[in-house]
Every structure is written in C-alpha cells, then in structure tokens.
C-alpha positions as CSV (number, residue, x, y, z in Angstrom):
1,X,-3.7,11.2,-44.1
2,X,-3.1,12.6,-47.6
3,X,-3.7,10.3,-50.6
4,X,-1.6,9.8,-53.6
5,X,-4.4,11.4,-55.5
6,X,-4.7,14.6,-52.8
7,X,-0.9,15.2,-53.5
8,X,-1.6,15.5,-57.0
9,X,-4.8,17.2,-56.9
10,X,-3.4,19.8,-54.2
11,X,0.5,19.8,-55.5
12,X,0.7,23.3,-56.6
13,X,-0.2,24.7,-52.7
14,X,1.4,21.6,-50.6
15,X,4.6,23.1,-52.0
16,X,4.4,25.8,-50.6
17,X,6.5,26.1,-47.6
18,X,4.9,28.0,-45.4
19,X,1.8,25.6,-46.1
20,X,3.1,22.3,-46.7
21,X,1.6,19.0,-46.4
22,X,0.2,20.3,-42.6
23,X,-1.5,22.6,-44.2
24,X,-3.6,20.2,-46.7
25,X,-4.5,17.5,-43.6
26,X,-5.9,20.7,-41.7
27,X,-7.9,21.5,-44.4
28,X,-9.1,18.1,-44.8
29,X,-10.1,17.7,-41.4
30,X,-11.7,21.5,-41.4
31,X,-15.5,21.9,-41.3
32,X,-16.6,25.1,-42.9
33,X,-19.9,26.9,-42.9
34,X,-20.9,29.3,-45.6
35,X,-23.7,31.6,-45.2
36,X,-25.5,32.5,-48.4
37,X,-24.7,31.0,-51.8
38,X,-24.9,34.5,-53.9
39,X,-22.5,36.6,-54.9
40,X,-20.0,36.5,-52.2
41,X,-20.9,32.8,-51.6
42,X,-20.3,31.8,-55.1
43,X,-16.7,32.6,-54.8
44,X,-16.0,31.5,-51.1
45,X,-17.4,28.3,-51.8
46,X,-16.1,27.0,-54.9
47,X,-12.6,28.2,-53.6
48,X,-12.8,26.3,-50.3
49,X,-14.3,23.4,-52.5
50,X,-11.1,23.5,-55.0
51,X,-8.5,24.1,-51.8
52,X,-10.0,20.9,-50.7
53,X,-12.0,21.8,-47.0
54,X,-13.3,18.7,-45.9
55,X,-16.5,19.5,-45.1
56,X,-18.7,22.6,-45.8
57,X,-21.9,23.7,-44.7
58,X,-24.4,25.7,-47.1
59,X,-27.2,27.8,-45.6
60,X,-29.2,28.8,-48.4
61,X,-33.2,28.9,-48.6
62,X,-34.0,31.4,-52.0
63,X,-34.1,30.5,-55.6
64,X,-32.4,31.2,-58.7
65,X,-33.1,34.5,-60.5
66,X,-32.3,36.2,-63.6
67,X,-30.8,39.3,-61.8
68,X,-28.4,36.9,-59.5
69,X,-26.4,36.1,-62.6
70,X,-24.7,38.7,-63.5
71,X,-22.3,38.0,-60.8
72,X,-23.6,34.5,-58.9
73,X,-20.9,32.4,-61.0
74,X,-22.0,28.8,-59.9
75,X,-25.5,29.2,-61.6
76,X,-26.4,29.4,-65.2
77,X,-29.6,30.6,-67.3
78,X,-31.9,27.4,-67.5
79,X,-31.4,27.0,-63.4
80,X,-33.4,30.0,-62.9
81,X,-36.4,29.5,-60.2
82,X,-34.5,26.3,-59.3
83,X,-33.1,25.9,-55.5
84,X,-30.2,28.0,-54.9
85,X,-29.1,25.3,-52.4
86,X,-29.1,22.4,-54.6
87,X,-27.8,23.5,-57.7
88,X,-24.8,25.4,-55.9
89,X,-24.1,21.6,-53.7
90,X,-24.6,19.7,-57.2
91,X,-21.8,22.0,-59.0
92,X,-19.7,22.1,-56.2
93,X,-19.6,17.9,-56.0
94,X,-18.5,18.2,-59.2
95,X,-15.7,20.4,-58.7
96,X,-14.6,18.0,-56.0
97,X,-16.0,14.8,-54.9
98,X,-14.3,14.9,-51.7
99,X,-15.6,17.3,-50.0
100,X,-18.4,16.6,-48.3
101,X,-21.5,18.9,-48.3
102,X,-24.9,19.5,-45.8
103,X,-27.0,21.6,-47.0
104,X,-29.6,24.4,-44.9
105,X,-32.4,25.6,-47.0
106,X,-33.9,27.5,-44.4
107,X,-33.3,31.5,-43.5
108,X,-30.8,31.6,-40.6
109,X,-32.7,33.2,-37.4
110,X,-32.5,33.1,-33.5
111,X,-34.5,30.0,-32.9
112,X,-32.0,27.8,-35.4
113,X,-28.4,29.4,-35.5
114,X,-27.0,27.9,-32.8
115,X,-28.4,24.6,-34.0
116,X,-26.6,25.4,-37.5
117,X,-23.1,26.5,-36.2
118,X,-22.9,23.3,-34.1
119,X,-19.9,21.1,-35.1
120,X,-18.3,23.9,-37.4
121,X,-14.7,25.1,-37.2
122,X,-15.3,28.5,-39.4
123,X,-18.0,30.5,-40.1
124,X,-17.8,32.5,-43.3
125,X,-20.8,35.1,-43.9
126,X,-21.7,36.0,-46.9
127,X,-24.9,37.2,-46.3
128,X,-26.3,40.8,-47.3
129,X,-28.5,42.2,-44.5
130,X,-27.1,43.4,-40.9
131,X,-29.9,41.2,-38.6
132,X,-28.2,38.1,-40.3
133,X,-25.2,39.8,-40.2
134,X,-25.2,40.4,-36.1
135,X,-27.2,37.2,-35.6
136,X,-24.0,35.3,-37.2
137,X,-21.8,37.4,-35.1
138,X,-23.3,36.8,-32.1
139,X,-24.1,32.7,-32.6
140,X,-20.0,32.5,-33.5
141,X,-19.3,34.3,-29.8
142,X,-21.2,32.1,-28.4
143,X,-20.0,28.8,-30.2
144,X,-16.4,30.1,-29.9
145,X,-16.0,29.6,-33.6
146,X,-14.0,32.2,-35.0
147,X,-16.2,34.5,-38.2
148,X,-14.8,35.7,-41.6
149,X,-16.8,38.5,-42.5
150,X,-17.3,40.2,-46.0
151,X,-19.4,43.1,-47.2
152,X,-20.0,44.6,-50.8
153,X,-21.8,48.1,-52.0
154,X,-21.7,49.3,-55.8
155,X,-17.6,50.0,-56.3
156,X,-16.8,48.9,-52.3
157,X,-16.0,46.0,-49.9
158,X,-14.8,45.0,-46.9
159,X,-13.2,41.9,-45.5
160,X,-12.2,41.1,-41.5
161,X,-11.9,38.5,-38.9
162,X,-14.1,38.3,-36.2
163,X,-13.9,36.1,-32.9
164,X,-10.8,34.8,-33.6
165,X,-8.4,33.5,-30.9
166,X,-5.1,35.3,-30.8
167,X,-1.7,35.6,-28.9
168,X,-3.2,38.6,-26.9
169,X,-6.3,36.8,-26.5
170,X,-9.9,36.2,-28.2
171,X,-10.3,39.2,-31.4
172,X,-12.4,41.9,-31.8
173,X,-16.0,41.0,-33.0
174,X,-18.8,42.5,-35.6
175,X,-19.7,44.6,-32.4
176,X,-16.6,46.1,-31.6
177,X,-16.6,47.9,-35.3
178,X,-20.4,48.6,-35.4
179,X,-22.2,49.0,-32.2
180,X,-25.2,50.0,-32.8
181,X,-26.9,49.4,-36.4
182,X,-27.2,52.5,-39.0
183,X,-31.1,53.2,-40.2
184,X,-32.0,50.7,-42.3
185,X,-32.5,53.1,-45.4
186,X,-28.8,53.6,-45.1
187,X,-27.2,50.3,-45.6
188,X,-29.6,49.4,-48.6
189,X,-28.8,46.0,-50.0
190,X,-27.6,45.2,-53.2
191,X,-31.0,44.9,-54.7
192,X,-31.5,48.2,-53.9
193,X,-28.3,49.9,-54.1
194,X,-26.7,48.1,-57.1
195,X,-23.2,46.2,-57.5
196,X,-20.9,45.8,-60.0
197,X,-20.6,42.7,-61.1
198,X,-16.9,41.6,-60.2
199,X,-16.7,42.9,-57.0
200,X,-18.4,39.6,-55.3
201,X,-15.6,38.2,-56.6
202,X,-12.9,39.8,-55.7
203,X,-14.1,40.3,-51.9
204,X,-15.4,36.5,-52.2
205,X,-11.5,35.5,-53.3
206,X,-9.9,37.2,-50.1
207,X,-12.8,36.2,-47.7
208,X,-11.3,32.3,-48.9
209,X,-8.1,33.4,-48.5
210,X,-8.8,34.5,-44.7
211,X,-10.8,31.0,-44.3
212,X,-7.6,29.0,-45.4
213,X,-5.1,31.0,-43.6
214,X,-7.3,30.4,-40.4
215,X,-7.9,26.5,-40.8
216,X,-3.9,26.2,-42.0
217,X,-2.9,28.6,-39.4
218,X,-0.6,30.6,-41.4
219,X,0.1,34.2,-42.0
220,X,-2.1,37.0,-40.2
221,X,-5.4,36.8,-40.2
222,X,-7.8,40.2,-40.4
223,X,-8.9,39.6,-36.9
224,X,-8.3,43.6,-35.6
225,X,-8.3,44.5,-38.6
226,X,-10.6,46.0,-41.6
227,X,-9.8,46.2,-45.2
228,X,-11.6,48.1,-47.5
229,X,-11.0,47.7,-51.0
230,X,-12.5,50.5,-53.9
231,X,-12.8,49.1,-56.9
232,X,-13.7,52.4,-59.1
233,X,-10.4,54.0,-57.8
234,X,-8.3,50.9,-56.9
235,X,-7.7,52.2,-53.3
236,X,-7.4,50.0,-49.9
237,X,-7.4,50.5,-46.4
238,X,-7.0,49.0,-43.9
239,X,-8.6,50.3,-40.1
240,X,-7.8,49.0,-36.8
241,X,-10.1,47.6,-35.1
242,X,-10.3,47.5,-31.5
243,X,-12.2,45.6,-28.8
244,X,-14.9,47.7,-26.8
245,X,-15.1,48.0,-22.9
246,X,-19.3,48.3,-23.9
247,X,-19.6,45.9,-26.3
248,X,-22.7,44.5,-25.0
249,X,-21.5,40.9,-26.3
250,X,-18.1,40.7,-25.2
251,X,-17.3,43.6,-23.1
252,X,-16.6,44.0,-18.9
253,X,-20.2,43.8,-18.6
254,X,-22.4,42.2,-21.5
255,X,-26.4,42.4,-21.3
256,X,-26.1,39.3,-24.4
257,X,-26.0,36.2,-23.0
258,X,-28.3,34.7,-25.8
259,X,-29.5,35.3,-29.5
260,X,-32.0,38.3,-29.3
261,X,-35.0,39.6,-31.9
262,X,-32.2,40.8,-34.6
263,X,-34.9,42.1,-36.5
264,X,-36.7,44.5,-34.1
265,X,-32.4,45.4,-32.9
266,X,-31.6,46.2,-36.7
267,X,-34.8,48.6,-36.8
268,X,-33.7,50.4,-34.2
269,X,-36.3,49.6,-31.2
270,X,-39.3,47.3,-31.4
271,X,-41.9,49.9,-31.3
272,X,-40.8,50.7,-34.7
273,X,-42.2,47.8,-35.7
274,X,-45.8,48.2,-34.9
275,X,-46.4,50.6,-37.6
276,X,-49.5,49.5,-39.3
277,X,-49.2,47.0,-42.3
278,X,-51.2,46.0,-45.3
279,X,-50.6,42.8,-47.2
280,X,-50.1,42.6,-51.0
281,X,-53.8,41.0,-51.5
282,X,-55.1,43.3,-49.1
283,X,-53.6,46.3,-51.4
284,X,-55.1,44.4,-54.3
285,X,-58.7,44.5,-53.0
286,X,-58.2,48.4,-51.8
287,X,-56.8,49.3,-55.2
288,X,-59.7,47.4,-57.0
289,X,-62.6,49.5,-54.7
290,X,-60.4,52.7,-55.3
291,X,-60.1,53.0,-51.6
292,X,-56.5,54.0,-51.4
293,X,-53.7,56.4,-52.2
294,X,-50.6,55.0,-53.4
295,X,-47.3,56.7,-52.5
296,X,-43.8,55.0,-53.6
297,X,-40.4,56.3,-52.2
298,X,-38.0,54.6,-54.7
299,X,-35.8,56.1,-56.9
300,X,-37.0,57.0,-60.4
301,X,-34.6,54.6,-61.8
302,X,-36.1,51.9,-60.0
303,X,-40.0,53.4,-60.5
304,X,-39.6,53.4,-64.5
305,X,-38.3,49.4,-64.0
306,X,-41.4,48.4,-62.3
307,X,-44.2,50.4,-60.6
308,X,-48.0,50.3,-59.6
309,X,-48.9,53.7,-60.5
310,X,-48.2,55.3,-57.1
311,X,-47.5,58.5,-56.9
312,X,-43.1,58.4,-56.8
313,X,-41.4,60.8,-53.7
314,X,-37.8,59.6,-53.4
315,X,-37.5,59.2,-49.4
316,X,-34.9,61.7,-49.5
317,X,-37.6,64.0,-50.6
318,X,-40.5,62.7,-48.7
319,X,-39.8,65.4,-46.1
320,X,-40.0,68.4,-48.3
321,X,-42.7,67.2,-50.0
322,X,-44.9,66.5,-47.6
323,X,-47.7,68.9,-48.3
324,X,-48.1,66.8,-51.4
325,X,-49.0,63.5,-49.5
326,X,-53.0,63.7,-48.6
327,X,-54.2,63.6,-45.1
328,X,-57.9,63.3,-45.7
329,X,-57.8,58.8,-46.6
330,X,-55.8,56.1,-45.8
331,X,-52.2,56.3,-47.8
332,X,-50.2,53.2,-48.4
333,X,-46.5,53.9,-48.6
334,X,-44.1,51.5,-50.6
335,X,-40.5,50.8,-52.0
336,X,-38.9,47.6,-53.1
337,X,-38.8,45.6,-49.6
338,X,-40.5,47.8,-47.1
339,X,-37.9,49.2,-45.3
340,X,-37.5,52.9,-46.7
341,X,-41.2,52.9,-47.1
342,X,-41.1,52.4,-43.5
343,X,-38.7,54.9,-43.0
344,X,-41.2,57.4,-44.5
345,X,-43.8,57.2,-42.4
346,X,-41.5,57.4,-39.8
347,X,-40.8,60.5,-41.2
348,X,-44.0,61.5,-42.0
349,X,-45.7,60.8,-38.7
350,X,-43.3,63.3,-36.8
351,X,-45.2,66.1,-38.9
352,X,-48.8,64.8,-37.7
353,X,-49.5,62.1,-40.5
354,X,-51.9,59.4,-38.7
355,X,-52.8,57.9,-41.8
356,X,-50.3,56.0,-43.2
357,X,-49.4,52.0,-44.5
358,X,-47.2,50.3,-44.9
359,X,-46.8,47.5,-47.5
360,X,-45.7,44.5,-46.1
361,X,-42.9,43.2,-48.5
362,X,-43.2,46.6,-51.0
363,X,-43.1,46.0,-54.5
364,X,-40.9,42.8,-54.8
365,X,-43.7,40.9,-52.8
366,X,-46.7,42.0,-55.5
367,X,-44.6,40.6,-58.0
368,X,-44.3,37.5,-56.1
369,X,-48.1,37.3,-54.9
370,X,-49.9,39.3,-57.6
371,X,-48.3,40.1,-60.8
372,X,-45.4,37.6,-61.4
373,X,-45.1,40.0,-65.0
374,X,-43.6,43.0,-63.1
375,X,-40.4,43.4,-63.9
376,X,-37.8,42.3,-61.0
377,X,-34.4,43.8,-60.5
C-alpha cells in the first residue's frame, strides 16, 4: 500500500490517469537491475530512484575518474579513484530513502549473470561493450525477464525493448537486430570514439522512461522496435525490428541453451584469441634492454594525449603502410585497450608478418601498472 507520505512525494505522476495510484504500488513492488553506473547509468538510475522503484540492483566494479565526469552526473571532483558502486548507492539513498539498494561490484560474466539477474523484474543495460551487451541479452532470455537496452556513440543513440512479453507473444531480442557481432575496431567504445556530453542523458531519460512504462504497464513499450535519436541534426528513427527464424537464442532451432565465452563470440572465433601477448611489465623490461619495436595504431589525436614513443600507424592505415613495419625483430603492436592493436596484426599477418605482439591491455593498462603520470582520456 501507498503511504501518506508516497502520495505526496509521487503526487505529480499518481495523477496521471493513465498511471494512477496502480501505477506507483507496481513500482514499489518492482525490482530493477541496472547495469553499469556511468553515463547511461547515471541517468536511469537516479530516475527510477526519484519514480520511486522499490528495489534496484547496481552492477558496478570500476572507479571514479576524471574523464567520467563530464557526463557521469551522480559523481563529483573529490570522489575520483573512489568506488563507482558506493558513491553512486550513497547519492542515490539520499535522493530516496525508500528504495532499497544491493550493490555488485564485480564485472558481469558467464560464470555470475545468472546468479545476478535472479529475483529481478527488469533488466536495464547500460553497459558499453557488446560481450556484456549479448551476455545481458542472453542471461534475460533465459531468466524470462524482459531487457531495456540503450546505446550511445559521439552525436548518436539507441533505445529498445528486448525479451519482453507481448500480445503476439514473447519480443524480439538483442539477437534478432544484431546477429552476429561487427569487428571489434568498429564499434569502439566511448573511450575511444568520444561522446558528447549530454547525450547519456538524454538516451539514459528515455531508457527510464521504457523501465516505468514496463513495471506500470502502460503505453507501448520499444519491444520490436528501434529508436535512434541524432543529436547533431536532431533526427529520429525508428526501425522495426523483427524476430529471426535463426536466431541461435530464440529461433526454431537454437544451438544456446546456456551462457557461452562472450568474449572469444565478440572477437569473432576463439582462435583469434591466441595471438601472442606481452604484458605491460614484460614491455617494460624489453623497452629497457632495447629489445623491441614499438608500433601504435591510435589516432594522432589520441597519440599526442599520451604515448610511449612508438612509432604511430592509424589502423586504417596499417595496411598500406606495411612496408614500414620491420620484419627482422620482434614488434609490439598497441592502441588504447588492445583491441585495434589486435586488429592489426590480424591484418598484418595475412601479408606474411610472424612477428608481431600484442599488448595485453594497450596503453590504458601502462598507465595503470607502470606510469600512473600518462595522461588518461
């Protein structure tokens, strides 16, 4: 039951009609979790906070950074290198003491998702990477839990509904819209690729606004349905989406019957994955003996932030300039994270290169391990 103090609190949407005081005691009762605290977290969560959801789940394992807050709203300047997690719970309480909160710090994977999702009504994901991204998908399927899902890039986002049940039956899922993931050096995150500041926000707000109408069961929901919203031109979209006879998930005949290696699926096969690897401290040693050449496939914006003196080929150019890359000693290939550096010698060895590195965790991970003065962004 509603309390004097929740009709006073939540007055200006019980009034609605087509909400109502039905409305409010389903969110009460609602349990909601949110994946990822940053920038489309931020929004989600103190929204479903202020609606008043009864519950919300936070999975959230990274820390506070300078670069998160130029668009991260629940964090401020002197929580930087705190935990994410706990200063985002210890705002939120604030906001509204009557939602309760549990807390995940830990990085979502196969081995716990399942374990996570359990007890949930909604899962939201605000995450930025496409193994979370199908691993959420595929954990909701399985759980039965219907999935608001979000997406940001520089001006652009997207906003649907996945695995929701509708009058003709259970919606289309992450799978029916993307099949099969894109290279990895195409879907760069927002480290990488850059986003402008208020666009969390506005995808964030109407990634709420999904999670409210689906707990209150009101309106339509997204669920077959894409938006995309482009915030340099102020254009939408909005794209049918369909379920898939193939989908290997939820299709006549699915191969996934339980979480998979989302990391290996994401890079395209596992074999990919056994491309040789050198550790930041490994790199440290080589560099110091002078045993190594240094190749870095960022963009020159992002090689004048921070760099280790590598020799810069943008990946898009790695190709053509190949004949500039020795053959004759061992080359270690980086970027920010180690995906397009991986990418490159992908590249690379289809014209005969058998002596190439990569470094484990590129240049974000040096900073961490080695030289916490380099620059981040």
């Amino acid at each position: 039951m509603l309390t004097k103090q929740d009709y006073q609190r939540y007055h200006r949407q019980i009034i609605i009609p087509e909400f109502g005081e039905e409305g409010q005691q389903k969110l009460k009762k609602a349990a909601v979790l949110v994946i990822g605290a940053g920038g489309l977290g931020a929004p989600i969560l103190q929204y479903l906070t202020a609606a008043g959801v009864g519950k919300i789940g936070i999975v959230e394992f990274d820390e506070v950074s300078l670069s998160n807050l130029q668009r991260q709203v629940l964090f401020e300047v002197e929580q930087v290198g705190s935990s994410k997690g706990q200063k985002a719970k210890e705002k939120l309480v604030k906001l509204n003491p009557d939602t309760s909160f549990e807390l995940f710090e830990a990085s979502i994977n196969a081995s716990n998702a399942m374990a996570i999702l359990k007890g949930y009504d909604l899962v939201i994901d605000g995450s930025d990477n496409l193994a979370t991204r199908y691993l959420v998908n595929d954990a909701s399927y399985f759980h039965r839990i219907p999935l608001v899902y979000g997406a940001i890039f520089r001006f652009e986002g997207q906003v649907s509904v996945f695995n929701a049940e509708t009058k003709e039956g259970r919606g289309p899922n992450y799978r029916d819209l993307f099949p099969t993931p894109p290279p990895p050096e195409m879907v760069p995150s927002c480290s990488e690729g850059g986003v402008l500041g208020v666009l969390p926000g506005i995808i964030g707000s109407m990634m709420a606004n999904e999670a409210i109408k689906l707990i209150a069961e009101i309106g339509e929901s997204l669920s077959g349905r894409l938006f995309v919203f482009d915030g340099l031109d102020f254009t939408t979209h909005t794209l049918k989406v369909e379920r898939q006879k193939n989908n290997p998930l939820s299709g006549d005949n699915p191969s996934i019957h339980e979480l998979i290696d989302y990391e290996a699926f994401c890079m395209g096969n596992i074999e990919k994955r056994k491309i040789k690897e050198v550790s930041v401290a490994e790199l440290n040693k080589k560099m110091t003996e002078n045993a190594v050449w240094l190749l870095d496939v960022r963009e020159d914006y992002e090689y004048q932030i921070a760099n280790l003196g590598a020799t810069l080929i943008p990946l898009n150019k790695v190709k053509s300039s190949a004949s500039e890359i020795p053959t004759d000693r061992e080359v270690v290939v980086m970027c920010k994270v180690g995906g397009r550096s991986q990418k490159a010698i992908e590249i690379l060895q289809a014209q005969g290169f058998t002596n190439l590195v990569n470094l484990k965790g590129g240049i974000e991970a040096w900073r961490n391990e080695i030289d916490p003065s380099l620059p981040a962004y």
